[in-house]
C-alpha positions as CSV (number, residue, x, y, z in Angstrom):
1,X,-45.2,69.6,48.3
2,X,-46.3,70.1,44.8
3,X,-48.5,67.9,43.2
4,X,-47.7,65.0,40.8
5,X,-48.5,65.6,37.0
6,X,-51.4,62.5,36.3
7,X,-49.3,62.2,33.0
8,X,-46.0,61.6,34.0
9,X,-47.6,59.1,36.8
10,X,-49.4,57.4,33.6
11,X,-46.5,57.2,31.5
12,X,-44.2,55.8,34.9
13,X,-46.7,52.9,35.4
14,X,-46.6,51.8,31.5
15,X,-43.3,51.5,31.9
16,X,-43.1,50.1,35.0
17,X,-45.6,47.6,33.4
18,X,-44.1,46.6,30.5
19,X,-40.5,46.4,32.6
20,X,-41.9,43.3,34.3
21,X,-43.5,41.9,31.6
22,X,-39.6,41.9,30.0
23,X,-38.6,40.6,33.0
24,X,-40.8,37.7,32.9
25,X,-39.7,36.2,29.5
26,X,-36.4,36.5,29.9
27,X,-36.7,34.2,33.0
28,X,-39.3,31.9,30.9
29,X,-36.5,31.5,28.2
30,X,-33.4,31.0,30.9
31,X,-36.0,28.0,32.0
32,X,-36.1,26.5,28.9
33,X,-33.8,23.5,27.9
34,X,-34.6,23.3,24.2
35,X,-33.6,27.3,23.9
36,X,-32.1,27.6,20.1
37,X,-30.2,30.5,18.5
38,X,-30.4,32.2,15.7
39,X,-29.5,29.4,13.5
40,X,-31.3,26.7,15.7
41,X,-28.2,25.5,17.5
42,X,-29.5,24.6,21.6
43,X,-27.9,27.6,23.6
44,X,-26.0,26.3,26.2
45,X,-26.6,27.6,29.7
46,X,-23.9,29.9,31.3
47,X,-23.1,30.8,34.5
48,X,-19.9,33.1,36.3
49,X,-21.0,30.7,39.4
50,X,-19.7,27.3,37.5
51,X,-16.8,25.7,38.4
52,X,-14.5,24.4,35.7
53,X,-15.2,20.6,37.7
54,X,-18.9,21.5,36.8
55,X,-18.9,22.2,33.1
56,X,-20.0,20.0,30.8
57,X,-16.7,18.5,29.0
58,X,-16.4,19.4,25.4
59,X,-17.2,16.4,23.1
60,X,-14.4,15.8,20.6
61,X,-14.6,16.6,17.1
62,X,-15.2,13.5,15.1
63,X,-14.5,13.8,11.3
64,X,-15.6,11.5,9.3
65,X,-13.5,10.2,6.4
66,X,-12.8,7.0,3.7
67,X,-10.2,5.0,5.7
68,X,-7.7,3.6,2.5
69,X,-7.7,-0.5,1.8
70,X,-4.9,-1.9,3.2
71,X,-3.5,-4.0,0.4
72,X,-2.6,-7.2,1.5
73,X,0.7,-8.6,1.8
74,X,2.3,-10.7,-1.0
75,X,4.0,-13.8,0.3
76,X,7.3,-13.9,-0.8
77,X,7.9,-15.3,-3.8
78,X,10.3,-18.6,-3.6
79,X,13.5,-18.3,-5.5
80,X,15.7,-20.9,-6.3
81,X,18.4,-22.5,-4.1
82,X,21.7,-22.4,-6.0
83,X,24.9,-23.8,-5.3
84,X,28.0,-24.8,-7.6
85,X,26.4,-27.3,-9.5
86,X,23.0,-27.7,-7.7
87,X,19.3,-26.2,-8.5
88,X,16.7,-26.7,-6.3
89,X,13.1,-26.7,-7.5
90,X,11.2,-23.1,-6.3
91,X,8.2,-25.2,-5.2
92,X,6.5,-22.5,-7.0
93,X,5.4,-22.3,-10.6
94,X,2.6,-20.1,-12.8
95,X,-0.6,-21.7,-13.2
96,X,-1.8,-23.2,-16.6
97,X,-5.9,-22.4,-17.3
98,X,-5.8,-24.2,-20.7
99,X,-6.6,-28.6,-21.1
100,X,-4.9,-30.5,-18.5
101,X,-5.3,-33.7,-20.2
102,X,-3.8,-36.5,-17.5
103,X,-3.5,-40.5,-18.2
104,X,-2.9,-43.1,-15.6
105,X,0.3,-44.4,-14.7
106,X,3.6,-42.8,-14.6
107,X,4.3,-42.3,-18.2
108,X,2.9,-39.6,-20.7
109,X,1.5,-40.1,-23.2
110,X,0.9,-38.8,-26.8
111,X,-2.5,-38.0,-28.8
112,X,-2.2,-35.8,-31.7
113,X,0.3,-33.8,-30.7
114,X,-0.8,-33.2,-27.2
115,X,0.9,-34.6,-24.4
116,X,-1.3,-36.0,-21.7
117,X,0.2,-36.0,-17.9
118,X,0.6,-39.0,-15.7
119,X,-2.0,-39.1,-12.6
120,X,1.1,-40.0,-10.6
121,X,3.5,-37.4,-11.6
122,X,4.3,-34.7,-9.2
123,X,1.8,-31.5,-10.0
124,X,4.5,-29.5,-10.9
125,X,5.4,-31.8,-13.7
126,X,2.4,-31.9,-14.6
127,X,2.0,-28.5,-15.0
128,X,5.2,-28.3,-17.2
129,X,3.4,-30.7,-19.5
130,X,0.2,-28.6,-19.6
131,X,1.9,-25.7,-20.5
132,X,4.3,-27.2,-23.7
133,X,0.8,-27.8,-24.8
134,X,0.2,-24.5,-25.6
135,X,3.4,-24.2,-27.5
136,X,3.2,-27.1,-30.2
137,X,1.9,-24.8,-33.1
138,X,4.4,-22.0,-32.2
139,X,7.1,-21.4,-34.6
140,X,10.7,-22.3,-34.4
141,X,12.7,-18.2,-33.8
142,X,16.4,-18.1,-33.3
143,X,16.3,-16.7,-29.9
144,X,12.7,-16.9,-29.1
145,X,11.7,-17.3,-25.6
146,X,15.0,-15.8,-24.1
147,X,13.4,-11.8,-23.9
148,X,10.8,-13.3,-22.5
149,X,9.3,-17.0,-21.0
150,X,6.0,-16.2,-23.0
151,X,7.1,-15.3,-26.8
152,X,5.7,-16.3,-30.4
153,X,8.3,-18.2,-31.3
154,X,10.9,-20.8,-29.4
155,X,14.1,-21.7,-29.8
156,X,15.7,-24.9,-28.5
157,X,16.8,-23.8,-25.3
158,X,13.7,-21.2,-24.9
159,X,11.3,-24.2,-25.5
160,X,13.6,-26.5,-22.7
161,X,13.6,-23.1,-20.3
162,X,9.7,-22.4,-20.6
163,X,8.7,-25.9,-19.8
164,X,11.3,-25.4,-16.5
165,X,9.9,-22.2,-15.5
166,X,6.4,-23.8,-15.7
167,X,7.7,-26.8,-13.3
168,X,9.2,-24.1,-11.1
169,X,12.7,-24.7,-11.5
170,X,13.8,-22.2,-13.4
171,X,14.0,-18.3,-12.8
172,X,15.3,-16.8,-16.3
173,X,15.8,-18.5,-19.6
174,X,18.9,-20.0,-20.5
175,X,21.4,-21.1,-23.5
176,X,21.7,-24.0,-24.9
177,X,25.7,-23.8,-23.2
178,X,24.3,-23.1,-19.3
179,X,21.9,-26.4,-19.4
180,X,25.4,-28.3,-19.6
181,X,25.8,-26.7,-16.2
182,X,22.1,-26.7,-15.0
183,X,21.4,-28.7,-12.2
184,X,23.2,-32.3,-11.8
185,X,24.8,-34.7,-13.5
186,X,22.8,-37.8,-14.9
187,X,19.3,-38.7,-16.1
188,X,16.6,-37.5,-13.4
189,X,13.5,-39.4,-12.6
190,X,11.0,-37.1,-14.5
191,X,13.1,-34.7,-16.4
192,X,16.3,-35.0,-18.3
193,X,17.7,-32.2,-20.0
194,X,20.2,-32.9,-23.1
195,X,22.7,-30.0,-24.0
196,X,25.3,-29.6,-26.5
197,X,26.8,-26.7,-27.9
198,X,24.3,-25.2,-29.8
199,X,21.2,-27.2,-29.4
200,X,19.4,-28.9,-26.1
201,X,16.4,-30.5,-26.0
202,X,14.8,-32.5,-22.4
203,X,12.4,-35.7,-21.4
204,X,9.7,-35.1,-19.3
205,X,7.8,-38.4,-18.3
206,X,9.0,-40.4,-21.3
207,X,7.9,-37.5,-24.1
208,X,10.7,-35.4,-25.9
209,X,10.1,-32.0,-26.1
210,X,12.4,-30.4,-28.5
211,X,12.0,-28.4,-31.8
212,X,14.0,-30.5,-34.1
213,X,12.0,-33.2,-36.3
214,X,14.0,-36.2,-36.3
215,X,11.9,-37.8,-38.8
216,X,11.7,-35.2,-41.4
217,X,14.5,-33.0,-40.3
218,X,14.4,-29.1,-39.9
219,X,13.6,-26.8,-36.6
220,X,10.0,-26.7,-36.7
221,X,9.4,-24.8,-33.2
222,X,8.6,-26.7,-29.9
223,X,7.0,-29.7,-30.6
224,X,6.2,-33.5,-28.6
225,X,7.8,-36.7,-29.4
226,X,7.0,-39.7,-28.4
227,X,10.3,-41.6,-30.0
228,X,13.9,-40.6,-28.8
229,X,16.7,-39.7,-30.6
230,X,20.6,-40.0,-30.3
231,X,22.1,-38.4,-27.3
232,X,25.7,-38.9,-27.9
233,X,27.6,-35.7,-27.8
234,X,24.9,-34.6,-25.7
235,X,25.7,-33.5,-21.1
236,X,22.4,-35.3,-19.6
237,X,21.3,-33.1,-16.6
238,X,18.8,-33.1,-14.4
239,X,16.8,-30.9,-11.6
240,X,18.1,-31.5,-8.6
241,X,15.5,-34.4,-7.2
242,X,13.8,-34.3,-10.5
């Protein structure tokens, strides 16, 4: 038997040695729980032994986003009950933010031009009255407040129609020739609404809202009265409990 070359033994133990020093940190790293990768993710342990019962379930993705407002839901708005010769107030009516001037009793009453509300008027009567308020420097315009309920000018009929639409009981503008069909017959208990063919004018609480100036004559615009005037010739209407 021929004898072994001391440098190949020498060179087999080296690598013999450094073999089990590999070893040896491979098994201290497969021990370690907090083991990260290359870009410091934890390495999870894997095994060919695991069962699919035994694997750790997957957690799931979760993505985080801006959920969108939910806009909230708009009550209905009230519309007006209509028959042949019937309207019904919408028991709804736009809001006045200007002076809501209000007197005791359940009268109106006049004070340089402004009307002030009765404290025991129904608030959407008084709310009619607030808002004529805001219309008694407005000029008199052939067809003004018919396009629209908010205009810069008023005719007879668009004056009558905005002070409605501000009480709730009226929808759309109308002509002087529909009021003779608006509502019912008679004189109501707050509102009255006068029409003839061509011109209308109403009472609301004892004050006359119309844009003709009895006393010195010629359409002026929208204006309060505290006198009356002559109503022959004239179909008195009224809102239907009104």
């Amino acid at each position: 038997m021929s004898a072994v070359n001391p440098r190949f033994s020498l060179r087999l133990a080296v690598a013999f040695f450094a073999g089990s020093v590999a070893v040896e940190m491979v098994n201290a790293q497969d021990g370690r729980t907090d083991a990260r990768g290359s870009f410091g993710v934890p390495l999870q342990p894997f095994s060919l032994h695991e069962t699919a019962d035994a694997s750790p379930r997957a957690e799931p993705i979760r993505v985080a986003y801006y959920a969108p407002r939910t806009q909230p839901a708009l009550a209905p708005r009230a519309e007006s009950a209509e028959d042949e010769n019937d309207l019904e107030t919408t028991n709804a009516f736009p809001e006045i933010n200007s002076n809501r001037p209000v007197v005791a009793g359940d009268r109106a009453i006049l004070r340089n031009g402004m009307a002030y509300a009765p404290s025991r008027a129904p608030d959407n009567i008084k709310n009619a009255i607030w808002a004529v308020n805001t219309l008694r420097r407005k000029p008199y315009v052939w067809g003004g407040g018919h396009g629209s309920f908010n205009d810069y000018g008023y005719d007879c009929s668009g004056a009558v129609s905005f002070a409605l639409h501000y009480a709730g009981l009226l929808d759309a503008p109308l002509p002087s020739n529909d009021f003779r069909r608006y509502g019912k017959r008679g004189r109501g208990r707050w509102i009255t609404i006068y029409s003839r063919d061509g011109h209308t004018f109403t009472i609301i609480a004892g004050l006359r809202l119309d844009t003709t100036d009895m006393r010195d004559g010629g359409a002026v615009g929208p204006r309060w009265y505290a006198d009356g005037r002559d109503t022959r010739g004239f179909d008195a209407r009224h809102p239907a409990g009104w």
